[in-house]
C-alpha positions, 0 to 999 in steps of 0.5 A: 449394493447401496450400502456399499456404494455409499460406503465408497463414496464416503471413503473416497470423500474421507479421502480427499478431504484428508488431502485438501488439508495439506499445507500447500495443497492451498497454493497449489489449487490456487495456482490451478484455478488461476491457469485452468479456470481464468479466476483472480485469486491472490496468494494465500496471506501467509505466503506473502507475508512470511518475510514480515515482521514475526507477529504480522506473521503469526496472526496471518498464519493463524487466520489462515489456519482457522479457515482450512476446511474450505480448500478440502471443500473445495477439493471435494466439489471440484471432484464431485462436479467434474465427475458428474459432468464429465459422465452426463457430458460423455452419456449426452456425446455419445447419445448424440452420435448413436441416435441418428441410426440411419448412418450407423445403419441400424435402429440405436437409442439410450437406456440408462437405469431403466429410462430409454430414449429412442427416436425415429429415423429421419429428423427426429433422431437428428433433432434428438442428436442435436439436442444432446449435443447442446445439452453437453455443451451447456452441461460443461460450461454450467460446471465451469461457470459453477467452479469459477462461482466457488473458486473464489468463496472457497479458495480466495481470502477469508474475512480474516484474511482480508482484515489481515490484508488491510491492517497490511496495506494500510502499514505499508501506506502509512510507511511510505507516507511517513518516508515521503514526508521524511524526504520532502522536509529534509532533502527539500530543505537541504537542496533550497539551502545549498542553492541559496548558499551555492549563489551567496558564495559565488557572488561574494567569492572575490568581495568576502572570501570568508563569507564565501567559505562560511557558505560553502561550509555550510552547504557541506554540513546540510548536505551530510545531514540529507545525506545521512536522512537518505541513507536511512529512508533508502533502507527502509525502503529496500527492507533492510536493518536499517540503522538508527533514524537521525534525530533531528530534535528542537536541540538542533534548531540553532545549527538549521537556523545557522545555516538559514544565516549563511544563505543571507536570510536574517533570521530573527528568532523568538525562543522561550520556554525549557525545551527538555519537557517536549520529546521524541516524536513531538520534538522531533515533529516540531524541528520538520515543521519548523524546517519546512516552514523556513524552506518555504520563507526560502523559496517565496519570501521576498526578502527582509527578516524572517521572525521564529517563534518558538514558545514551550510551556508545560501543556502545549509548544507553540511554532511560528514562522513570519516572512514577507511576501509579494513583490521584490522577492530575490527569488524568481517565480521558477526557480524553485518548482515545488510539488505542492505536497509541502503544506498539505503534509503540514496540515497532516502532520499536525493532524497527527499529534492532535494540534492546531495550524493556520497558514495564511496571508498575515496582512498585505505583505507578510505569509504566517505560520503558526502551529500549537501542539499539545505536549499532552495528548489528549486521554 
């Protein structure tokens, strides 16, 4: 009899952990224990990174995999201890209801396996019942507590999983950090821009028509270079093909410097050194910190030359950017709130590439920027 007994059970156990093993027998548990026993529990990684890129997927599925023994484990302790609960729970029930015999009109009591409870009539057969009672109520939340305590150790991430999840998370970060960046250089510039030119080209509308025109020219050729930033941001972020990303490069630093021209700025540039050595992303970098340290001469210079330096040498590119500050500036305090993500992203940007940075005040009267950059990253 015991040897058939635990026959069945290994059977059964066989059985169910075969079960468990399904593919989307996970998920399926997951969802149950999120309806049925209140517990957190995040989608399996797979599932939510199915639309990633194929590698980020594969990795995902493969930490997964490796980890599928807990969901029949899982299935199993879930079997076993809402079995024995709900048999002990019923026994102590109905022992509770049987063992006040007076109502029932006879003696009652309990035998289980050879073990027999009976208790007198009057208050201790209703001090027994009662105690049963409780029993079984405590019994049903201690299986409900111990299945809300396993949920999450066996049906939650595993630690390769969470690896999977972080790696995930922090790509993400970094994209949309890098995205923001992106929108904060070129639109905030191209919007500075075409404000300073929009108020050049109506003041000297009737006086200088052609300076007029030259500004508004120069309005529409920024606006469809931020046109064309956005368009690829926005589909980055709405995780379509996205085309090429513009590449704005230290080549284009003369048409930025024009455009700087055609707002009224008198821009006095220092170029020096072959910029054919200083590529992709460094040159790409160096043309957002120069933009973004002319938009800011923009918005809180107070007039008079801004001084631009850019000198290449075979170790490192040096930018710098010199406008003057203080009183008389022809901009108001308000007219361009910022958010003041500007020189904080800077700082991150050189970070980056390794380099060094100073923003500050350059004497009483003039704000310095000055960056150095390695061409060479360091080993």
């Amino acid at each position: 009899m015991g040897v058939q007994f635990a026959l069945t059970v290994l059977v059964w156990s066989v059985l169910i952990g075969v079960i468990g093993l399904a593919r989307t027998m996970r998920r399926v548990l997951i969802a149950c224990a999120r309806r049925m026993l209140g517990v957190p529990l995040p989608d399996p990684v797979g599932e939510r990174r199915r639309a990633g890129p194929p590698g980020e997927g594969a990795a995902a599925s493969t930490a997964s995999g490796a980890d599928r023994w807990r969901t029949p484990l899982w299935l199993l302790s879930h079997v076993v201890l809402g079995w024995a609960g709900a048999q002990l729970s019923v026994l102590l029930f109905v022992a509770g209801l049987l063992l006040p015999g007076g109502w029932a009109g006879a003696e009652a009591g309990v035998s289980v396996n050879g073990w027999s409870l009976r208790a007198e009539s009057g208050w201790q057969s209703w001090a027994a019942a009662l105690g049963c009672l409780l029993l079984a109520a405590a019994l049903c939340l201690a299986v409900t507590y111990a299945l809300r305590w396993l949920a999450p150790r066996l049906l939650g991430p595993s630690p390769a999983e969470r690896l999977a999840l972080a790696v995930e998370r922090e790509r993400v970060l970094a994209e949309r950090n890098r995205l923001a960046h992106e929108l904060h250089d070129s639109i905030g510039h191209t919007l500075t821009a075409a404000t300073i030119q929009a108020a050049v080209a109506g003041e000297m509308l009737c006086a200088d028509p052609v300076a007029a025109r030259a500004a508004l020219r120069s309005i529409e050729e920024s606006t469809r270079a931020a046109l064309e930033d956005l368009d690829y941001v926005l589909g980055m972020l709405r995780e379509e093909k996205a085309g090429t990303a513009p590449a704005r490069n230290l080549a284009d630093l003369p048409g930025l410097l024009d455009r700087l021209r055609h707002a009224g700025a008198v821009v006095e540039p220092e170029l020096s050194g072959d910029y054919a050595q200083v590529q992709g992303t460094l040159s790409r970098a160096a043309y957002r910190i120069l933009q973004e340290g002319l938009t800011n001469a923009l918005q809180h210079g107070a007039g008079g030359p801004i001084r631009v330096k850019v000198a290449a040498t075979p170790d490192s590119l040096e930018l710098e950017v010199v406008n003057r500050t203080g009183a008389g500036s022809a901009m108001s305090p308000g007219a361009f709130p910022t958010s003041g993500h500007g020189l904080p992203g800077l700082f991150e940007r050189v970070r980056l590439l390794h380099g060094e940075i100073e923003a500050g005040p350059d004497g009483p009267e003039h704000w310095r920027l000055a960056v150095r950059l390695p061409v060479r990253l360091p080993a």
